[in-house]
Every structure is written in structure tokens, then in C-alpha cells.
C-alpha positions as CSV (number, residue, x, y, z in Angstrom):
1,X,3.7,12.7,-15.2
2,X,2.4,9.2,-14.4
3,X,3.8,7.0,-12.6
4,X,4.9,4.1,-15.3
5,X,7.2,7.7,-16.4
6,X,8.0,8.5,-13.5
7,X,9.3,5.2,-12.8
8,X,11.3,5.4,-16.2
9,X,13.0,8.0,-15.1
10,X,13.6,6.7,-12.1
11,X,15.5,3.7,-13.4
12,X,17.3,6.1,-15.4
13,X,18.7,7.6,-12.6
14,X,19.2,4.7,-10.4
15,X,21.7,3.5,-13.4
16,X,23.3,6.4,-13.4
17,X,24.1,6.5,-9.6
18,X,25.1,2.9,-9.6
19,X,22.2,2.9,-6.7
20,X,21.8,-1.4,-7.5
21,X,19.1,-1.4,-4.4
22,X,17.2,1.5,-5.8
23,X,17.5,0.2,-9.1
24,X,15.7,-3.6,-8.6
25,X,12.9,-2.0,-6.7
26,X,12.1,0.3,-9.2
27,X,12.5,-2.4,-11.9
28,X,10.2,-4.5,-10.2
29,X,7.2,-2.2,-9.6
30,X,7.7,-1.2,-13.6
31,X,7.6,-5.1,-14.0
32,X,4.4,-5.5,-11.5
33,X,2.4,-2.6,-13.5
34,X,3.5,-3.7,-16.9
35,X,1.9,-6.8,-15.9
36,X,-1.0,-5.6,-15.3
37,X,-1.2,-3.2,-17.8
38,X,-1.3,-6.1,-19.9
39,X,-4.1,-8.0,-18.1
40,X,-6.6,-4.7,-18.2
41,X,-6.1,-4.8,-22.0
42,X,-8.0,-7.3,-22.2
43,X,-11.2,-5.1,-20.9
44,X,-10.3,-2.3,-23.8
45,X,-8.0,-0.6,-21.1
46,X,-4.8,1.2,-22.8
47,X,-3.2,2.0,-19.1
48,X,-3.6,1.9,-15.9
49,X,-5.8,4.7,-13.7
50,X,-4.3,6.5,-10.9
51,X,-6.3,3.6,-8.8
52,X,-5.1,0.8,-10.1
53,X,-1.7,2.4,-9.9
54,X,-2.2,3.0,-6.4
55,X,-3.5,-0.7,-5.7
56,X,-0.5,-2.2,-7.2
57,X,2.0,0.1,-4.9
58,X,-0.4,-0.9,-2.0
59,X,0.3,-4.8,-2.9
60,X,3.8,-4.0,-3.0
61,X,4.4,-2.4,0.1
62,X,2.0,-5.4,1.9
63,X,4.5,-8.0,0.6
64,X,7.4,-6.1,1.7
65,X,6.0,-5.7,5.3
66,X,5.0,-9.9,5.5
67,X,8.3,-10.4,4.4
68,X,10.1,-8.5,6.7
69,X,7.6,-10.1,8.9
70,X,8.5,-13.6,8.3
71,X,12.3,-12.9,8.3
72,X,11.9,-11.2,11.4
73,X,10.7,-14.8,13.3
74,X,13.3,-16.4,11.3
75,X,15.8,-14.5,12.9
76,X,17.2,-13.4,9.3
77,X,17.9,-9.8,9.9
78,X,20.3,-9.3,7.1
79,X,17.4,-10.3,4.8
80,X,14.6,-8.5,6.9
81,X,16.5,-5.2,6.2
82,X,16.9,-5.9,2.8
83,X,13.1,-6.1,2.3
84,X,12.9,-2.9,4.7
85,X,15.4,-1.0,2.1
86,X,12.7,-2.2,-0.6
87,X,10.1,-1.2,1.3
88,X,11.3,2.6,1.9
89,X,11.4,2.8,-2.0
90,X,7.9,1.4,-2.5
91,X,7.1,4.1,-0.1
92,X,7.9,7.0,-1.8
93,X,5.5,6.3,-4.8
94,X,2.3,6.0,-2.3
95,X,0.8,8.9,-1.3
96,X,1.4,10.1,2.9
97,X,0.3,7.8,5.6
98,X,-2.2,9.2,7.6
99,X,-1.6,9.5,11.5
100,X,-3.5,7.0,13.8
101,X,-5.6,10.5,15.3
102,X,-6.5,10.6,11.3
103,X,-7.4,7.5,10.7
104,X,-9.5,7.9,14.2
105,X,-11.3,10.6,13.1
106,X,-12.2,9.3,9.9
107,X,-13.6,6.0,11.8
108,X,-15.1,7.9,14.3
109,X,-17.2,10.1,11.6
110,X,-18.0,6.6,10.2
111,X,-19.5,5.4,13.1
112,X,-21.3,8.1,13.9
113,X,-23.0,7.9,9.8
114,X,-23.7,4.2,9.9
115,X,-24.8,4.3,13.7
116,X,-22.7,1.3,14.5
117,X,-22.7,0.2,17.9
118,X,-21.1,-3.4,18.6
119,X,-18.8,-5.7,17.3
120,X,-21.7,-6.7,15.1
121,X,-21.4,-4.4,13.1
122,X,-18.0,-4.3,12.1
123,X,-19.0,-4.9,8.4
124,X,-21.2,-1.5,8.0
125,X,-17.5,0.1,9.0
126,X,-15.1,-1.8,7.2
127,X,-16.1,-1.0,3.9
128,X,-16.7,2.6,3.7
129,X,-13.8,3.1,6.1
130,X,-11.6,1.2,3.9
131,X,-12.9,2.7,0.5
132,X,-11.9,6.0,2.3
133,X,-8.7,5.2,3.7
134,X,-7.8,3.3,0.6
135,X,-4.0,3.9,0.1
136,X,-3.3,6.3,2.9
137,X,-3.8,3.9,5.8
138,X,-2.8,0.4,6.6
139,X,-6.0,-2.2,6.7
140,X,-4.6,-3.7,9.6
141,X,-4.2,-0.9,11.5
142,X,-8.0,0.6,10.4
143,X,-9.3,-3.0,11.2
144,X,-7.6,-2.9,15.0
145,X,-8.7,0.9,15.3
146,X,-12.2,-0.2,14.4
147,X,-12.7,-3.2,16.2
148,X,-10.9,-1.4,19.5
149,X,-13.6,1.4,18.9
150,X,-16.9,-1.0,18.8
151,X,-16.0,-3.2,21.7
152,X,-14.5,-6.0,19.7
């Protein structure tokens, strides 16, 4: 089942539980990936791949987090929860998180191949480590892991 029908039913249900949080958030990732559904077209594209599925999720969940971010320092909790409920949903459409030791390993093994040495070469990391890690590990926290591991 892909995820534009699993979302389908997911709506489905939400109505039927009355579940009006549920329901929004689901709405709006079917709105997002319609979207760009729509813009791919363009390129002779009839849907969306599992990557571009996983992207949009990805952009998703990041806007959740700088929201809850920003409401945080705002000292609007009622509204930084909110965006946390939103965010829980999101969630359950990516694929697992992997643990920091994960993510570590991964970086180390990267490391190790490029033979990166100093904060200089941050760049030869970043991008394999990221095309890697794409979708099951937050860039922030493989950028911070990364730079902690070089010296930076």
C-alpha cells in the first residue's frame, strides 16, 4: 500500500473516530504530497517514489519541531503541544529513528572511508553521511555528531 492510500484510509478512520487532531494532520500531509504530486507531473512523473514520499514526511516533521521550537521561547505551551501532538502523527509515517550509537557508527565508518581528519573536512562527511542517514536520523543531530567527532 503506498502511502498517499495509506493516508486515505487513514482519514477514513480518523472521521470515523471523531479523532479532529488526528484527522488535520493526516489531511495536511495528503494536501503537502498532492501538491507535489502535481509539481513532478510536470517532469512525466504520475506519483511520487518512496523518496520523495519520504522527503516530504521529513519536511513535515522539521516544521513541526521549529515550531514547537519557536513556541517554546514564546512561552506558548498550549500551542507548542499542539504542534508536538502533530508531530507524533507525522512520526508514525517515517520510518524508525536510529539511536545516537547508530548514527555513531555510521559516521564513524564514514570517516574511517573518506579518511577525514579535521574540521576541514566536514564536507567529505556530510554528504555521504547524510545520503545514508536520509530519513532515519535528524541532520542536526548527524551534523553535531560529526563535527563533535572531527574536532570542530
Amino acid at each position: 500500500m503506498s502511502l498517499k492510500d495509506q493516508i486515505s484510509e487513514d482519514i477514513k478512520a480518523a472521521m470515523k473516530a471523531k479523532d479532529k487532531v488526528r484527522l488535520e494532520t493526516v489531511r495536511s500531509i495528503k494536501k503537502v504530497i498532492l501538491e507535489r504530486e502535481s509539481s513532478v507531473r510536470a517532469t512525466g512523473q504520475d506519483a511520487l517514489t518512496a523518496e520523495q514520499e519520504l522527503e516530504v514526511l521529513t519536511q513535515l516533521a522539521k516544521q513541526r519541531k521549529d515550531a514547537i521550537a519557536q513556541y517554546q521561547q514564546a512561552g506558548r505551551d498550549d500551542m507548542a503541544d499542539a504542534e508536538a501532538a502533530e508531530l507524533a502523527i507525522i512520526e508514525e509515517y517515517l520510518p524508525a529513528q536510529l539511536s545516537d550509537e547508530e548514527v555513531a557508527a555510521v559516521i564513524d565508518a564514514l570517516i574511517a572511508k573518506t579518511g577525514a581528519t579535521s574540521p576541514k573536512d566536514m564536507g567529505k562527511v556530510m554528504g555521504p553521511a547524510m545520503k545514508e542517514l536520509k530519513g532515519k536520523a535528524d541532520g542536526a543531530k548527524v551534523q553535531a555528531l560529526v563535527k563533535a567527532k572531527l574536532g570542530g
